[in-house]
FIDRENFI-335139 format. One line per field, with one value per residue (C-alpha): residue in three letters; z, y, x. Coordinates in nm, 4 decimals, padded with zeros to 6 digits. Each point is the difference from the previous one (the first is absolute). Example, Ala and Ser with C-alpha at 12.3 -4.5 7.8 and 13.67 -1.06 7.14 Angstrom:
# FIDRENFI-335139
resn: c(ala, ser)
up: c(00.7800, -00.0660)
north: c(-00.4500, 00.3440)
east: c(01.2300, 00.1370)
***
This chain:
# FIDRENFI-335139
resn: c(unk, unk, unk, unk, unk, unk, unk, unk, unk, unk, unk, unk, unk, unk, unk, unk, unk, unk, unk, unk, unk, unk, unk, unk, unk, unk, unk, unk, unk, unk, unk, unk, unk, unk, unk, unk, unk, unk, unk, unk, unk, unk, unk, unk, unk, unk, unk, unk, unk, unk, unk, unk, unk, unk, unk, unk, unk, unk, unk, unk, unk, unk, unk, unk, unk, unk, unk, unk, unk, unk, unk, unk, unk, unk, unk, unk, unk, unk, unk, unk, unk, unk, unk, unk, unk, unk, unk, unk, unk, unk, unk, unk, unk, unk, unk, unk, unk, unk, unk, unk, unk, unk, unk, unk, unk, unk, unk, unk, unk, unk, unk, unk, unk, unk, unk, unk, unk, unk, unk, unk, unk, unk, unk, unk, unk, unk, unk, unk, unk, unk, unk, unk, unk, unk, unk, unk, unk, unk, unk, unk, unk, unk, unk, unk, unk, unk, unk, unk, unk, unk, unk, unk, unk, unk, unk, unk, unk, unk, unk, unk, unk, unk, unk, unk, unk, unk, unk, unk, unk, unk, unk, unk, unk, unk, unk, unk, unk, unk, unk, unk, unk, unk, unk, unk, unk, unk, unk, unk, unk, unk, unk, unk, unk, unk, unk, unk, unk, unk, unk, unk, unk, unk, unk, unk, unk, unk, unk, unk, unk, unk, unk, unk, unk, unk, unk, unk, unk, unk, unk, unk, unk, unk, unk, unk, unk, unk, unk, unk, unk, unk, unk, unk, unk, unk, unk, unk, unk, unk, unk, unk, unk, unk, unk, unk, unk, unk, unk, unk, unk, unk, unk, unk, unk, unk, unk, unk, unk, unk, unk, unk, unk, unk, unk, unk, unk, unk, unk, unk, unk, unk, unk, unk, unk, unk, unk, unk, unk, unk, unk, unk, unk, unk, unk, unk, unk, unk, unk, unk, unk, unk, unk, unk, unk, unk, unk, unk, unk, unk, unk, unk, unk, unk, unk, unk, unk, unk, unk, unk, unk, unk, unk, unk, unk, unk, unk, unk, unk, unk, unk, unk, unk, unk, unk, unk, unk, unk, unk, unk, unk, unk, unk, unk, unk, unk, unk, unk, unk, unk, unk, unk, unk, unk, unk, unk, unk, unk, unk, unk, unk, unk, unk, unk, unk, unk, unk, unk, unk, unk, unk, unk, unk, unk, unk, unk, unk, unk, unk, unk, unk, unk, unk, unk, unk, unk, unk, unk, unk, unk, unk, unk, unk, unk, unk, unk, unk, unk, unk, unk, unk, unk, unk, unk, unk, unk, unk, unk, unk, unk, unk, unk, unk, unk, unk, unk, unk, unk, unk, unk, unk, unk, unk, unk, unk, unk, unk, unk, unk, unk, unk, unk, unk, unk, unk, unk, unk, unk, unk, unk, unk, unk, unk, unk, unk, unk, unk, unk, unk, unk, unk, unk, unk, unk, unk, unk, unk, unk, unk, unk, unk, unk, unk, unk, unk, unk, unk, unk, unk, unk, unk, unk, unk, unk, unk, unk, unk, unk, unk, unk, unk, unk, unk, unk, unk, unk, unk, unk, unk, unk, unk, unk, unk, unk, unk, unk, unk, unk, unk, unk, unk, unk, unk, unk, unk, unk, unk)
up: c(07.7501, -00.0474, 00.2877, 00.0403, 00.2737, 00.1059, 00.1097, 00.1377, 00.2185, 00.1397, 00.0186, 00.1676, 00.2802, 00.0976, 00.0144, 00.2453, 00.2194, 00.0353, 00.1518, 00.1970, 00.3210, -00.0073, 00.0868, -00.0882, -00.4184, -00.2303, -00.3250, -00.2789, -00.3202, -00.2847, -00.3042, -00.1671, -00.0196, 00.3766, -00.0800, 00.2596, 00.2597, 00.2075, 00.3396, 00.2038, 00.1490, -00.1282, 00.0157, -00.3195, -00.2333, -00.0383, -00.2810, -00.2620, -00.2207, -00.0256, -00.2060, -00.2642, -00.1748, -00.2270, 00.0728, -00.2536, 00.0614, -00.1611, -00.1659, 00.1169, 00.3923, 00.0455, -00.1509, 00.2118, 00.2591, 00.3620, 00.1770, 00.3854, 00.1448, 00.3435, 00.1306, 00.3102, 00.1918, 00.3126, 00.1938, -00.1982, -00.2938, -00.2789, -00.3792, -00.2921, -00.2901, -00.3208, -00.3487, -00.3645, 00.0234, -00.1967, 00.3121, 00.2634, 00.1137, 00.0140, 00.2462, 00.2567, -00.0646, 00.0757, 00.1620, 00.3237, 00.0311, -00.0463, 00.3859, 00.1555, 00.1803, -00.2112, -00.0742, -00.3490, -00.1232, -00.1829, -00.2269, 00.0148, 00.3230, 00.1130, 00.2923, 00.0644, 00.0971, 00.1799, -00.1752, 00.2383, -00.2267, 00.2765, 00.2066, -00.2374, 00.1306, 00.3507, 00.1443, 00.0195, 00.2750, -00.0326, -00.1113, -00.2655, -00.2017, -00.1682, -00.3745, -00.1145, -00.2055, -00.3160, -00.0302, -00.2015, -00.2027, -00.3625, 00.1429, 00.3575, 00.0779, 00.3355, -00.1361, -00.0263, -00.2899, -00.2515, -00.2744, 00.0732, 00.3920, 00.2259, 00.2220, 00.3531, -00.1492, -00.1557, -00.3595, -00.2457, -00.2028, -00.3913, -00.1568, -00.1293, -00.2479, 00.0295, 00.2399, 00.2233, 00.2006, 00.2964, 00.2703, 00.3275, 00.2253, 00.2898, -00.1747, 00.2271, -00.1614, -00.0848, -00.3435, 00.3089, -00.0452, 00.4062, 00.0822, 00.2655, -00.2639, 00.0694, -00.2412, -00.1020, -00.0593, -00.4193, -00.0310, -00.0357, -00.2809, 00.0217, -00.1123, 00.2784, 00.2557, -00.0841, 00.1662, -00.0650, -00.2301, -00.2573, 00.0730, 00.1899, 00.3459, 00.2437, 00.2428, 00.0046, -00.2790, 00.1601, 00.0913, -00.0899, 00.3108, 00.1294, 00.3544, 00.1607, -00.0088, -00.2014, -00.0589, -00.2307, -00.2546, -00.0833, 00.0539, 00.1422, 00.1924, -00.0385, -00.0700, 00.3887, 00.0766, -00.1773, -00.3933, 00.0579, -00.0619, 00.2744, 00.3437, -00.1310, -00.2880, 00.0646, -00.2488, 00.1517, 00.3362, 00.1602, 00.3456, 00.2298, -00.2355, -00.3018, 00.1261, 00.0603, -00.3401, -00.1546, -00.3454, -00.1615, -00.2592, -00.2665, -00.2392, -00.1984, 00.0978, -00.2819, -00.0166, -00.3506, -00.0257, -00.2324, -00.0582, 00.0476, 00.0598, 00.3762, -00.0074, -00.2067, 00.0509, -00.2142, -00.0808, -00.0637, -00.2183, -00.3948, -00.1501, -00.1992, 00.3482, 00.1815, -00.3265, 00.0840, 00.3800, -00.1194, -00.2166, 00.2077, 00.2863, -00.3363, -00.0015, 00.3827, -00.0118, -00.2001, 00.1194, 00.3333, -00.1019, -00.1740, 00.3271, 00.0811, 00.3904, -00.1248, 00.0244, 00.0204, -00.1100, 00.1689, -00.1480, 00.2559, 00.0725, 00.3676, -00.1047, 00.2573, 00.3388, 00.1870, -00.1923, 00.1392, -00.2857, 00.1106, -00.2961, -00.2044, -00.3452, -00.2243, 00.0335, 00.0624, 00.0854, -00.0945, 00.2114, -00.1417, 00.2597, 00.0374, 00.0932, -00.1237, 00.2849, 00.1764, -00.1193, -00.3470, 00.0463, 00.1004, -00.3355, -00.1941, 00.1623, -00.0331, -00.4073, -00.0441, 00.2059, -00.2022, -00.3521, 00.1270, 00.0709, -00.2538, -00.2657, -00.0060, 00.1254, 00.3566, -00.1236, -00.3194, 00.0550, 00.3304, -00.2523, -00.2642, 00.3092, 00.1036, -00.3858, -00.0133, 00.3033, 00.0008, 00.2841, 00.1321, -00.2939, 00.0593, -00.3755, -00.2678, -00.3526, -00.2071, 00.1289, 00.3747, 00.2547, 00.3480, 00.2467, 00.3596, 00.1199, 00.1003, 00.3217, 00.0592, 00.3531, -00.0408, -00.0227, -00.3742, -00.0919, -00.3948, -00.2112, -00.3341, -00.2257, -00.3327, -00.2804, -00.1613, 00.2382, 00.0630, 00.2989, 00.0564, -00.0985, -00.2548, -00.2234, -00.1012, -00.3353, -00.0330, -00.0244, 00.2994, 00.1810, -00.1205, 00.0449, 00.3596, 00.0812, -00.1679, 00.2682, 00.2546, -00.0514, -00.0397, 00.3652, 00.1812, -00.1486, 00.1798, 00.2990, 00.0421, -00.1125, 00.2910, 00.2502, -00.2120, 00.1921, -00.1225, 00.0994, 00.1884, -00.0884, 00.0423, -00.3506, -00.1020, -00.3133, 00.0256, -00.2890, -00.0398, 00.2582, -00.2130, 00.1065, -00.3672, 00.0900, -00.1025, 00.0709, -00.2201, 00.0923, 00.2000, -00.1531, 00.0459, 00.1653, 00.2078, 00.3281, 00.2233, 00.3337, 00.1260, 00.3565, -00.0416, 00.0698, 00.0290, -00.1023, -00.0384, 00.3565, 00.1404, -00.0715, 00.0793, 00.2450, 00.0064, 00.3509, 00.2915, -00.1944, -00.3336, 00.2021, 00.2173, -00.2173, -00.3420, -00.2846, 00.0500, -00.2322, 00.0875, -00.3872, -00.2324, -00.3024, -00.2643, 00.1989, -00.0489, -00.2998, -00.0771, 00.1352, -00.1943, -00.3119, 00.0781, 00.0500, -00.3812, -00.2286, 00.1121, 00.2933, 00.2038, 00.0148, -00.3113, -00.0045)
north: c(14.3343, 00.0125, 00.0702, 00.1956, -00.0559, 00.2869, -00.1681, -00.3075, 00.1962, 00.1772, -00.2539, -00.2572, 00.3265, 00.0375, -00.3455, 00.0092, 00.2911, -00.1996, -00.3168, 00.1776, 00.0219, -00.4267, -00.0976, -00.3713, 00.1126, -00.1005, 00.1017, -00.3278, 00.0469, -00.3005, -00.0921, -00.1642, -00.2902, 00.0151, -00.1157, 00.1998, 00.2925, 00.2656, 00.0684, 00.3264, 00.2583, 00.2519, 00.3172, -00.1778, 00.0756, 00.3424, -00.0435, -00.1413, 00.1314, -00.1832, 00.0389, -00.3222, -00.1421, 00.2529, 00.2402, -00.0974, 00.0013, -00.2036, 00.0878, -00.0921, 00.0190, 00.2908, -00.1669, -00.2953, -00.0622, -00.0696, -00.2296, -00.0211, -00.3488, -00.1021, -00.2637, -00.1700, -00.0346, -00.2107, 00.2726, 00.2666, 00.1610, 00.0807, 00.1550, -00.0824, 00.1859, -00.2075, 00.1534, -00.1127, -00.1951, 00.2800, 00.2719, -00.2168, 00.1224, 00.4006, -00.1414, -00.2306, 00.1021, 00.3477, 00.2451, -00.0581, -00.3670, 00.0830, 00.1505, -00.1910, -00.3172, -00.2271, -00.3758, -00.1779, -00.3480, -00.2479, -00.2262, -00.3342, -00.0786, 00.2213, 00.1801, 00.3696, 00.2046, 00.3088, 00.3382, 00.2207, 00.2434, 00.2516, -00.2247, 00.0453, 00.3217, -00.1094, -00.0120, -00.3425, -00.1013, -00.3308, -00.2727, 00.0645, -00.2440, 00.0705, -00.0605, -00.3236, 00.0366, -00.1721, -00.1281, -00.3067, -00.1927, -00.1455, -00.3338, -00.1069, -00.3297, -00.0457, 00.0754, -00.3085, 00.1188, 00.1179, -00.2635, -00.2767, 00.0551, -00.2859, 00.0653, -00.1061, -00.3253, -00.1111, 00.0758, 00.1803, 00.2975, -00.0628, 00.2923, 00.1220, 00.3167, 00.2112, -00.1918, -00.3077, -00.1894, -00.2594, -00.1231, 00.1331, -00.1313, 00.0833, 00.0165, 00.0759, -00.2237, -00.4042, -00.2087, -00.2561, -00.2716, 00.1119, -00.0904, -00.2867, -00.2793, -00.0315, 00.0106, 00.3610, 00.2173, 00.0906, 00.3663, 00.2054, 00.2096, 00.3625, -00.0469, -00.2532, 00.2177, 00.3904, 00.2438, -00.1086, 00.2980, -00.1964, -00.2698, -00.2026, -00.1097, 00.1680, -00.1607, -00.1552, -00.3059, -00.3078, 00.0757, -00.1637, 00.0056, 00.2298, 00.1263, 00.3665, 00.2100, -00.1330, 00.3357, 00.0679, -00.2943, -00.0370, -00.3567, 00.0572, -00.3858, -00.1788, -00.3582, -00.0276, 00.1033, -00.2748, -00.0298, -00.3205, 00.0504, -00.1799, 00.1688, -00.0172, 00.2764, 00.3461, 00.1984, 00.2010, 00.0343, 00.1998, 00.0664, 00.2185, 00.0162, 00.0824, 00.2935, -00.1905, -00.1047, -00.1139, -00.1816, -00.0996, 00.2195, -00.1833, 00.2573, 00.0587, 00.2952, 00.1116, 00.2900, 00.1811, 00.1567, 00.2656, 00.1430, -00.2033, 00.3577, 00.0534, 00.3633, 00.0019, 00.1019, 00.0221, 00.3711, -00.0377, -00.3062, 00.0676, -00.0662, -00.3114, -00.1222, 00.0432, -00.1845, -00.2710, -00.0044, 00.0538, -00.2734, -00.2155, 00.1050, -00.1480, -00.2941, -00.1022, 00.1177, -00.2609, -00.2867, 00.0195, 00.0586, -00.3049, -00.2403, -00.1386, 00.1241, 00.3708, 00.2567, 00.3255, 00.0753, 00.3654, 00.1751, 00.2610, 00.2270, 00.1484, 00.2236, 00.1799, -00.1411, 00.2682, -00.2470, -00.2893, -00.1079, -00.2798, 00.0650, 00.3304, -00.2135, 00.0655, -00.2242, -00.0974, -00.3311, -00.2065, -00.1726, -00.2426, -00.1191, -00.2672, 00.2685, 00.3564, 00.2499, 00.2218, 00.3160, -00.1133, -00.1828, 00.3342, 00.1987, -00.3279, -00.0388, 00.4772, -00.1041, -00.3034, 00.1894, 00.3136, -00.1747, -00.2257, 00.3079, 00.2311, -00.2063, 00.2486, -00.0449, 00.1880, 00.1326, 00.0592, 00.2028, 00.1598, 00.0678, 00.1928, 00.2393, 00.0502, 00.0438, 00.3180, 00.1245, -00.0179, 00.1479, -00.3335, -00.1141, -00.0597, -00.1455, -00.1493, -00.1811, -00.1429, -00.3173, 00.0896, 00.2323, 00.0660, 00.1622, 00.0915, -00.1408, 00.1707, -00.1699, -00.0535, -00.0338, 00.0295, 00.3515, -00.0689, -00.2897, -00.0995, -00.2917, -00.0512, -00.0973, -00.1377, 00.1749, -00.2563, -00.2605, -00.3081, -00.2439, -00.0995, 00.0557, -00.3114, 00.1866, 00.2790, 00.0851, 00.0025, 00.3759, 00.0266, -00.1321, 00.2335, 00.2751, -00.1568, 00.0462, 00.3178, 00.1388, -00.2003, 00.1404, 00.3485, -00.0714, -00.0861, 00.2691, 00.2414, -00.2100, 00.0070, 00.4137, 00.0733, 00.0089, -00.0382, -00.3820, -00.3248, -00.0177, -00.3051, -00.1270, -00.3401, -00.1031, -00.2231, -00.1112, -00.1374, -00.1944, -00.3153, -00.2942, -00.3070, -00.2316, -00.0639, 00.2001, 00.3178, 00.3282, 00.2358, 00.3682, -00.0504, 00.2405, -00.0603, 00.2751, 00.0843, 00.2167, 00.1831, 00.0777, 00.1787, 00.0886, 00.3331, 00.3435, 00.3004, -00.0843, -00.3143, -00.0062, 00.0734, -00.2890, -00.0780, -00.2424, -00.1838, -00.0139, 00.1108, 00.0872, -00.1647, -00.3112, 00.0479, 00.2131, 00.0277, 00.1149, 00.3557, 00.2185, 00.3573, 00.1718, -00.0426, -00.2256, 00.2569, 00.1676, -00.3071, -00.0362, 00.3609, -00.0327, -00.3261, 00.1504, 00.2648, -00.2721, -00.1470, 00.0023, -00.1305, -00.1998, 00.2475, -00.2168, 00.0719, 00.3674)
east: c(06.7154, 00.3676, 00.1924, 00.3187, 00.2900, -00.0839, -00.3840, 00.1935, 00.1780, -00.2533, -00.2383, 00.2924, 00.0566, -00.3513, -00.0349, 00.2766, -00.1891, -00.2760, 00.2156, 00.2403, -00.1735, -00.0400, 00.3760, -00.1106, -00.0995, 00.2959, 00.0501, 00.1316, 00.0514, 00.0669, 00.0274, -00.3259, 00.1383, 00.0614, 00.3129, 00.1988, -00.1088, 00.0947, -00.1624, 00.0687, -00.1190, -00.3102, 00.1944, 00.1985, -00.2760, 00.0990, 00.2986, -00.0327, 00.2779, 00.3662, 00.2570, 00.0604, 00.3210, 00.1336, -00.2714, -00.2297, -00.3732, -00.2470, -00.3368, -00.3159, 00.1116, -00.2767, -00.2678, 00.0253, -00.3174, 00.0208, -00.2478, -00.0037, -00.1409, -00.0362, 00.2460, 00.0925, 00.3417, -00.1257, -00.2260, 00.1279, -00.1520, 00.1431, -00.0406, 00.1718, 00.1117, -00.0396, 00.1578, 00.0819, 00.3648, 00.1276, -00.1046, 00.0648, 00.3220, -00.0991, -00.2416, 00.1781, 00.4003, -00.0748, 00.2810, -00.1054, 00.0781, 00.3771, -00.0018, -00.3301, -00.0379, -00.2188, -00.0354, 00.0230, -00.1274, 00.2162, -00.2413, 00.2642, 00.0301, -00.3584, 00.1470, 00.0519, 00.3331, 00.0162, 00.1642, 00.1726, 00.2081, 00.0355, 00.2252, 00.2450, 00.1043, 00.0629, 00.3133, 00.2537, 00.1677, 00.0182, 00.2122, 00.2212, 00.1914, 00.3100, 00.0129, 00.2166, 00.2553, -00.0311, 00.3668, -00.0728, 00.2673, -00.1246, 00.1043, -00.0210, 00.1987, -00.2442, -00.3211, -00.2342, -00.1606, 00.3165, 00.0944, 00.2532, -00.0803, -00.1047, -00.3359, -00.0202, -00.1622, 00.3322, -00.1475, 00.2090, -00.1750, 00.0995, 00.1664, -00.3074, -00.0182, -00.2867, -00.3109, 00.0134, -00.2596, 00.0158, -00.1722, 00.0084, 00.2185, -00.1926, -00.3408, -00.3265, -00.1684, 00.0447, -00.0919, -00.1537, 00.2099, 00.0800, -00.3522, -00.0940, -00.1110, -00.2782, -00.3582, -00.0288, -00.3060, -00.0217, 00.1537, -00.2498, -00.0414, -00.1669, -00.3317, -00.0402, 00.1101, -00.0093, -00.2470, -00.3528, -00.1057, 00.1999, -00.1929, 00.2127, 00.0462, 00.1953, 00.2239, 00.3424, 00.0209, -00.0030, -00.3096, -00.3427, -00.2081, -00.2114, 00.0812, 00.0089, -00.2805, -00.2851, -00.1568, 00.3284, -00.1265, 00.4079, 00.2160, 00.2433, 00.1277, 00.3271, 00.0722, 00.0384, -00.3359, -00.1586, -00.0103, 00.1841, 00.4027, 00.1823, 00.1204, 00.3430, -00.1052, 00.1463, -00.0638, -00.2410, -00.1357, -00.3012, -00.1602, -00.1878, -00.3499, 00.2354, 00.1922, 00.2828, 00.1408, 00.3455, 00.0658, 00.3910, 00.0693, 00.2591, 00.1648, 00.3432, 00.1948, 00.2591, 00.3003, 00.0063, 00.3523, -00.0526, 00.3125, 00.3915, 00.1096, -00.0127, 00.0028, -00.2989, -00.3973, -00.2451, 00.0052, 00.3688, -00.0663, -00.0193, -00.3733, 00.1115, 00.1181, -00.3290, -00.1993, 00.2179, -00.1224, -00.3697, 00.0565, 00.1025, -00.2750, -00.2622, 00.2376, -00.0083, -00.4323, -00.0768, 00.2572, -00.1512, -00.3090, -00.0442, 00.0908, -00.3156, 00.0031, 00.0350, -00.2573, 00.2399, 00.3028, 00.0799, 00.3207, 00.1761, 00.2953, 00.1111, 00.2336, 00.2418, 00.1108, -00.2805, -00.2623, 00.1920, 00.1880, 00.2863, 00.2041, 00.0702, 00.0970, -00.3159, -00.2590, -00.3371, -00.2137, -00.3025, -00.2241, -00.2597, -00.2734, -00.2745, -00.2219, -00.0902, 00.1784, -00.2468, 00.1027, 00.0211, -00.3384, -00.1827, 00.1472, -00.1295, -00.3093, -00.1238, 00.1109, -00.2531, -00.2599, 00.0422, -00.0070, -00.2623, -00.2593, 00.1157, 00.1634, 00.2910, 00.3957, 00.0029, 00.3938, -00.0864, -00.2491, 00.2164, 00.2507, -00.1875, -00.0975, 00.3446, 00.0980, -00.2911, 00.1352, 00.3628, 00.0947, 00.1493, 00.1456, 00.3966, 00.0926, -00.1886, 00.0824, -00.2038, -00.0480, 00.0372, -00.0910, 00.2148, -00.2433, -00.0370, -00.3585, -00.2942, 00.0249, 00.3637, 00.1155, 00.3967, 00.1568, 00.1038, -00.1699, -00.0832, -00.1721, 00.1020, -00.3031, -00.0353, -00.2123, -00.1115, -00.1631, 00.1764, -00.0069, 00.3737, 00.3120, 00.0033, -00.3064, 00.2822, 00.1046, 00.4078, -00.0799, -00.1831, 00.2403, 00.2504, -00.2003, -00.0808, 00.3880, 00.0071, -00.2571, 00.1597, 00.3303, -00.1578, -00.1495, 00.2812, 00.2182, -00.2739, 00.0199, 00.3563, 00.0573, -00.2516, 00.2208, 00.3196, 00.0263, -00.0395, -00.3614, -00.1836, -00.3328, -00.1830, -00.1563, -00.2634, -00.1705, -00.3410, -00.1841, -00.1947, -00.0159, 00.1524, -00.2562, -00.1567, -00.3126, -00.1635, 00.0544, -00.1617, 00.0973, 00.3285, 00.2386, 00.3740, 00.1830, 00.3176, 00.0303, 00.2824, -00.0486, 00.3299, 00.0414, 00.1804, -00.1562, 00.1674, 00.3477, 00.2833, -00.0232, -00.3341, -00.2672, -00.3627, -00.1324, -00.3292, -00.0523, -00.2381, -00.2992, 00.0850, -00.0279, -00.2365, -00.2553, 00.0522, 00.3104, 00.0848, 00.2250, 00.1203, 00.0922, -00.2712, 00.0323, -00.0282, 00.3237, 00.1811, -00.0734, 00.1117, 00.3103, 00.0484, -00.0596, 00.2673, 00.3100, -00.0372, 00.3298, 00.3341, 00.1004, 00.1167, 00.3341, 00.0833, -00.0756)
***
């Protein structure tokens, strides 16, 4: 029998009589795919109406079924509410979320934030910082990074044009020429040493024996321990049953200038300007890539002094490791496992949700997508995905990567007309490891995680129970996303 919203309702608030007097019951409601969730409280189940990007409504919302299954959270029980894609979100982004405490799942790195929109209303009184003047020459004769300058390493910058690369001066990382010399355990490449549901070992990569805790069927020794490298070898190191563990890491760290212009950012950059950085990212992706001791190249920008930035001239930086980073790892790792047990991209199909919904959207073109996540943790935080699915920057089309700077001027503009200040953020790109192997379903895609929350001057900190417990945000994402949406146009410089 076809069932109105009208049933749903009802049925959802009798469902939520009959719980109520169990304070343990929760209500969760997903996607099918299980993709990404929502957890809060019963009494939530009562609205289900919200409004939707432009105020359109689409067809077929009433028809849609609910099922309720029985679930488990630890000791508590739980029910969740399953709909068609296309229904999902009249279901689990209800009104009621924008003002209640709940917690929401991100799918790449498989953890869950808390929501707690009503803090947002609380009073400040704490620190404030004042908002720094943005006073910058075109050309400063003492910054390290301007053309014709000398750096603190007694290297001159070239009077470069438009984009300019260079190793690190003080890089965090070594090639390994530094290293004792000494015989040296093989590098080891991620299929030998990833989590074991790719079917690898787990364990730092030196490593070939077996020690630890047998019941965990992993190796996880070191050269030292006995798979016959010499004492002298330290490369790796373990002790204490395998809980005490420590490998080298050898890497290239570069700087990519993109702009001579000190005064510059990228939202104040020109779009022919920021191809030429995206460019050259492509460039510098595959040049490190193709060393042999390279598994990851990660591309990055700390923008603004509050994200500890040592140098306001434009710029970014590149580091290449031995090793896949954790972080990085985990988003690689959800992507194989997703494609792997439903044959599907986990941010394609994330994105084709968000594109029914809308009601996160910031910008979109036609070959990219600027979006605040599901699950984002950061006051105004945003990913910028690709429509059509490629794995790294080096698989775009010259207009992709137009379009890319297009989007990611479009961003920034938004960022920066916020709070009318030249707005910090700490960007990443993640795509595939560079270790030759395979990694069907990783999706390349970009994300911002600025610090600032209720103005120029007021930011958020992860601390207490962010570090203790788990992410928590206080706005919602769609509100962020909302507000976002509102700051489009000009720079707000130039109004």
């Amino acid at each position: 029998m076809t069932r109105t919203r009208r049933d749903v309702i009802k049925d959802l608030a009798s469902e939520r009589e009959r719980l109520a007097p169990r304070p343990a019951i929760m209500i969760e409601a997903k996607d099918r795919r299980n993709l990404f969730a929502v957890a809060g409280s019963a009494s939530l189940c009562h609205a289900l109406r919200r409004p939707r990007l432009g105020g359109a409504r689409r067809p077929g919302n009433d028809e849609a079924l609910v099922r309720r299954l029985p679930l488990r959270f630890g000791n508590e029980t739980a029910f969740s509410v399953e709909q068609p894609s296309s229904a999902v979100g009249d279901a689990i982004m209800r009104q009621a979320f924008a003002n209640t405490p709940h917690r929401r799942f991100n799918p790449l790195l498989e953890e869950w934030a808390l929501v707690s929109p009503h803090r947002a209303k609380r009073p400040w009184q704490g620190g404030v910082e004042k908002r720094p003047p943005d006073a910058r020459r075109r050309y400063d004769p003492d910054c390290y990074l301007c053309p014709g300058n000398t750096r603190s390493s007694g290297r001159t910058n070239p009077d470069y044009a438009d984009t300019f690369v260079f190793e690190n001066d003080f890089p965090a990382l070594h090639h390994g020429e530094e290293s004792p010399a000494s015989p040296v355990a093989p590098t080891p490449r991620r299929e030998e040493c990833g989590p074991a549901a790719l079917g690898g070992d787990c364990g730092p990569a030196a490593l070939g024996v077996k020690c630890g805790t047998a019941a965990l069927g992993v190796k996880c020794g070191t050269a030292a321990l006995g798979c016959g490298a010499s004492p002298g070898d330290l490369r790796s190191f373990e002790d204490c049953a395998g809980l005490i563990r420590a490998a080298q890491e050898r890497g290239v760290c570069r700087v990519v200038c993109f702009s001579p212009r000190h005064d510059q950012t990228l939202p104040r950059m020109e779009t022919s300007a920021t191809v030429k950085v995206i460019a050259l990212w492509a460039e510098q992706y595959e040049d490190l890539g193709a060393k042999d001791f390279i598994s990851h190249v990660l591309i990055f920008e700390n923008k603004g002094e509050m994200m500890g930035c040592s140098n306001p001239h434009p710029h970014g930086q590149i580091w290449a490791t031995e090793r896949v980073p954790s972080l990085a790892g985990r988003k690689i790792d959800s992507q194989l496992r997703y494609f792997k047990s439903r044959g599907a991209l986990l941010l394609m199909d994330y994105l084709a949700w968000e594109l029914a919904e809308e009601e996160r959207l910031i910008a979109r073109n036609d070959s990219f997508v600027a979006l605040v996540p599901f699950w984002a943790v950061w006051p105004f935080e945003a990913m910028i995905l690709p429509v059509r699915p490629v794995a790294a920057i080096s698989d775009l089309e010259p207009a992709e990567r137009e379009a890319w700077a297009e989007i990611l001027r479009d961003l920034t503009i938004r960022y920066d007309n916020l709070f009318e200040t030249s707005f910090p953020y700490s960007m990443g790109i993640n795509q595939r490891p560079t270790d030759r192997g395979e990694y069907p379903g990783v999706v390349l895609h970009q994300a911002f995680y600025p610090p600032l929350l209720r103005s120029a001057v007021v930011r958020k900190f992860q601390v207490g129970y962010e570090m203790s417990g788990e992410p928590q945000r206080d706005i919602t994402p769609e509100q962020g996303a909302a507000r976002l949406r509102d700051c489009g146009g000009k720079h707000y410089a130039d109004k």
